[in-house]
N, C-alpha and C positions, 0 to 999 in steps of 0.2 A: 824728167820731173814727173813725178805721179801724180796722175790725174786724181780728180772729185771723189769720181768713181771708184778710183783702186782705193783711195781711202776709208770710203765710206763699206767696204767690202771686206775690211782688214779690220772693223773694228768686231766685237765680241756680239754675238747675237744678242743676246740678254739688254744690253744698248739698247739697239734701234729698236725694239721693241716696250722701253720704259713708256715713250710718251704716252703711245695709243692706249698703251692698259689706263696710263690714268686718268686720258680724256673722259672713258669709259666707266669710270668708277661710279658705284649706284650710291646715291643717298639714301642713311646717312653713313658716310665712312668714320665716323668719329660723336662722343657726346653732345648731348645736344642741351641748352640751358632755358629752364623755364623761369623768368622773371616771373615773382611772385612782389604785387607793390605793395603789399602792409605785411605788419607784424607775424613771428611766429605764434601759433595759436588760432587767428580768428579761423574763421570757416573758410575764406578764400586762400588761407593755406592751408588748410586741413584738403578740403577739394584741391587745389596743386597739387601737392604731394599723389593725393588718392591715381590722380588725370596723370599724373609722371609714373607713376609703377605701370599701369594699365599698356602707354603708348610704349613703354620700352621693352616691353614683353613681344611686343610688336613688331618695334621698328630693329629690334635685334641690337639697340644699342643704349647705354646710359640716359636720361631723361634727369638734369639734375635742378632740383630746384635752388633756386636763390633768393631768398628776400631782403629785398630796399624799398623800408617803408618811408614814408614823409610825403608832406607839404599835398594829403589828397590825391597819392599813388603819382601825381605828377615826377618825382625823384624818381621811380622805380620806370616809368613810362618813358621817361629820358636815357636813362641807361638803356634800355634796349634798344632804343633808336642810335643811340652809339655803335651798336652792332652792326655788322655787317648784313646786308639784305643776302644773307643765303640760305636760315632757315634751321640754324645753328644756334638762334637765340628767338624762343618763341615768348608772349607775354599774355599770363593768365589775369584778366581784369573780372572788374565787378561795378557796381553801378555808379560811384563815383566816377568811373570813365567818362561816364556821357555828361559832366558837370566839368570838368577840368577847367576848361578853357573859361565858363562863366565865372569861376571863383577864383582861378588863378591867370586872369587873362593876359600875362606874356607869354604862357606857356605857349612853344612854338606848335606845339602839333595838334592837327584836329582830329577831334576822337575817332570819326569815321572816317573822311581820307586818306590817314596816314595810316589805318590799322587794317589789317584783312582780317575777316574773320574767317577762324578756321572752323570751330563747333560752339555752341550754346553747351554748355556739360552739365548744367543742372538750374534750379530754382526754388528757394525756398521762402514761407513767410518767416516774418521774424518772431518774437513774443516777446509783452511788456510782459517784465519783472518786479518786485521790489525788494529791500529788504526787508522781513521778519520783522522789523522793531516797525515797520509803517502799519497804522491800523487796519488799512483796506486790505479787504478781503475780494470786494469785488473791483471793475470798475466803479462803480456808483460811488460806493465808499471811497475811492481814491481821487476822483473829480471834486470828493466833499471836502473829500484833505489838502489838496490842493488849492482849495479857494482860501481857506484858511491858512496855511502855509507863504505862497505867495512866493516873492524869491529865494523863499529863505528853504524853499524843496530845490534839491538841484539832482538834475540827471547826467548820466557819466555817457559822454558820446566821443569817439578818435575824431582826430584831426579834422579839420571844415572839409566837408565833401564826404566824407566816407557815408557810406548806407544806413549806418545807426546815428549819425548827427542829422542824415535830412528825415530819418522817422522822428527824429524830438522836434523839428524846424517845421516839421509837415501836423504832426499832434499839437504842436503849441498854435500855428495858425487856427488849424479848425476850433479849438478852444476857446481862443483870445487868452491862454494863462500866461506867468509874470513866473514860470519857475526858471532858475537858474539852468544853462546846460554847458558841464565842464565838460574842455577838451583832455583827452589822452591823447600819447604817442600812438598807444595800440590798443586795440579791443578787447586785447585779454589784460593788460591793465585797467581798463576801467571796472572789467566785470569780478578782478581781483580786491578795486574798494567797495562796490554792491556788496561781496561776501562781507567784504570787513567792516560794513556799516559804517564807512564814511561815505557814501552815497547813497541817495533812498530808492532812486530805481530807474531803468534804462530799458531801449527798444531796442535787441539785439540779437544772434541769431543763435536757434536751437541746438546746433554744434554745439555752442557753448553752456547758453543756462540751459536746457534739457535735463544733462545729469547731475544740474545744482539745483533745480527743481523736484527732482524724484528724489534727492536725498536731503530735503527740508532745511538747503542752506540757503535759498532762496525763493519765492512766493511768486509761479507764474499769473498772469490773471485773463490775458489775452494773446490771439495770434492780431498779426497786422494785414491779411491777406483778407477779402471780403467777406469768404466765407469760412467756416473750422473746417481748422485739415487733420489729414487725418496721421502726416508727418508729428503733429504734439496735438493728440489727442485728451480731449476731454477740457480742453480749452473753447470759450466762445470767440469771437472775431470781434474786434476794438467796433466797427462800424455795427455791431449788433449790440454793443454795450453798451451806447450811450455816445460815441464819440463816428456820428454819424458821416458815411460816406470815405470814412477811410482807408486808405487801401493801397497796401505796399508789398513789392514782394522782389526778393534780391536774387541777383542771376549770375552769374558770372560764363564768362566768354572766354575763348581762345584765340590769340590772334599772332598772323606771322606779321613781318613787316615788309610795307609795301616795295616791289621791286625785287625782290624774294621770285626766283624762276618759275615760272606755272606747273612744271613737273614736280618739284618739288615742297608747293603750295599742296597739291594732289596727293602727294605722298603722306603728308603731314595732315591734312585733312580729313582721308581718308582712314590712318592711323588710328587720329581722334574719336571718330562715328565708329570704326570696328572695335574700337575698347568699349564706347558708351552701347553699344547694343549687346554687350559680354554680362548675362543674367549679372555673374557677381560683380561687376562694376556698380551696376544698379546697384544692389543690396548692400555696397558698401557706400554707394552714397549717400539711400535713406538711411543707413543706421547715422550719419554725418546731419541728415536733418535734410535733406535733398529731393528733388523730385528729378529725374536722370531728363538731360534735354540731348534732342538729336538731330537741331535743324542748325546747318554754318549761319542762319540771322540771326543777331541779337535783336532783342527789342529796341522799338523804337524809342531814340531817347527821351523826346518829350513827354511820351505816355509814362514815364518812370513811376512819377507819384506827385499827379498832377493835384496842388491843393483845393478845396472844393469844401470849403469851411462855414457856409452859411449856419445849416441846421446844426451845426456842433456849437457852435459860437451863440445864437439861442438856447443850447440846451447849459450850457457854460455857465450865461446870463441869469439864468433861470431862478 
């Protein structure tokens, strides 16, 4: 009867040699998916996209984006927790992450727990807008409009939680105003009825009004960062116009999901930082409206765009 031995001696080399090679196999041997959780359009897939060309030139394989927007990137956030922890499904967020759980509180995951961060990839202020048919010119003039108006001014903001509904929810507190703020699916719907004059004007990001502002299809007036950047230049800072102490600015993060092997956390991470320190990354993320970040923290959530509404609410009153 032949032994173990003769058997396993009798089979073809190429065999006993499958396992080992693929114990061994380096990450990634295959595509890899970037959940993108809002609309195509706004800046947090324009950055996706940009942050997936960059690490695939890298990691020597596909980098594919996906986006699954709704309910406050919470849909998009669930899906990749569906995935498997190995690193094969990574998910590019934005400030709405660090709100999740307060606006949609069954959502099962917490924003920092369950998420690693991999890189900070950039950071940008936003700019109030209007459209053309609003008389303001400045702020001043559009505080004056707005008192007059009342609910009957409405601003175009995505879904509860995303970054441009807490700039109206954070400018209406310091204010005390009564304008209306409609939801969109996506941020480039909203910014598509701004052009078309069914909305008077919104707090959103430079990716997008930028080139509808230099081509007079919409009226910037301010950035929302504390001080003028020089990302959209020639703008002053909302907290220097009259709508004092204001001060917002959106970032977006990269993150694996936890349980995800440490090797491969490292790989990915590392990936991340060797793209964002690639001059042309930079440059193609400020032409996107971006300032290039290169540290794995995300800011702290609570410092987001803490409201601080005294002196705007007197100036309001006024």
């Amino acid at each position: 009867m032949p032994t173990r031995r003769l058997l396993l001696a009798s089979l073809p080399a190429g065999i006993g040699l499958a396992r080992p090679a693929l114990a061994q196999e380096r990450f990634p041997a295959r595509p890899i998916r970037m959940v993108i959780p809002v609309g195509v359009g706004g800046v947090t897939d324009v950055v996706g996209r940009i942050m997936a060309e960059g690490m695939q030139t890298l990691l020597g394989r596909p980098v594919v984006p996906e986006n699954i927007p709704g309910a406050g990137s919470t849909v998009g956030a669930a899906a990749f927790h569906r995935a498997p922890a190995d690193g094969y499904a990574i998910y590019m967020a934005t400030n709405n992450h660090a709100v999740m759980r307060a606006i949609y509180p069954n959502f099962p995951y917490d924003p920092i727990t369950d998420f690693i961060p991999l890189a900070l990839v950039g950071r940008q202020p936003f700019v109030l807008a209007v459209h053309p048919d609003v008389p303001a010119q400045d702020m001043v003039g559009l505080l004056a409009w707005l008192r007059t108006r009342g609910e009957a001014a409405n601003y175009g903001a995505t879904n509860p939680g995303a970054t441009n509904h807490l700039a109206g929810e954070l400018f209406k507190q310091i204010l005390g105003a009564d304008f209306t703020i409609i939801p969109y699916r996506t941020a480039a719907n909203a910014v598509q009825d701004l052009v078309a004059g069914r909305m008077n004007f919104t707090i959103d990001s430079p990716t997008m009004l930028l080139p509808l502002i230099q081509a007079g299809r919409v009226r910037g007036l301010a950035v929302s960062s504390r001080d003028p950047s020089t990302l959209v230049p020639g703008l002053p800072s909302l907290s220097q116009s009259g709508v004092t102490n204001y001060e917002l600015t959106a970032w977006q993060v990269l993150y694996a999901k936890p349980g995800t092997p440490p090797d491969v956390v490292a790989i990915l991470s590392d990936a991340a930082k060797r793209a964002l320190a690639d001059p042309g990354m930079a440059t193609r993320l400020a032409a996107a409206g971006l300032s290039c970040g290169r540290t794995p923290r995300p800011p702290r959530p609570r410092r987001m765009c803490a409201p601080r509404w005294s002196a705007g609410a007197r100036l309001w009153a006024a």
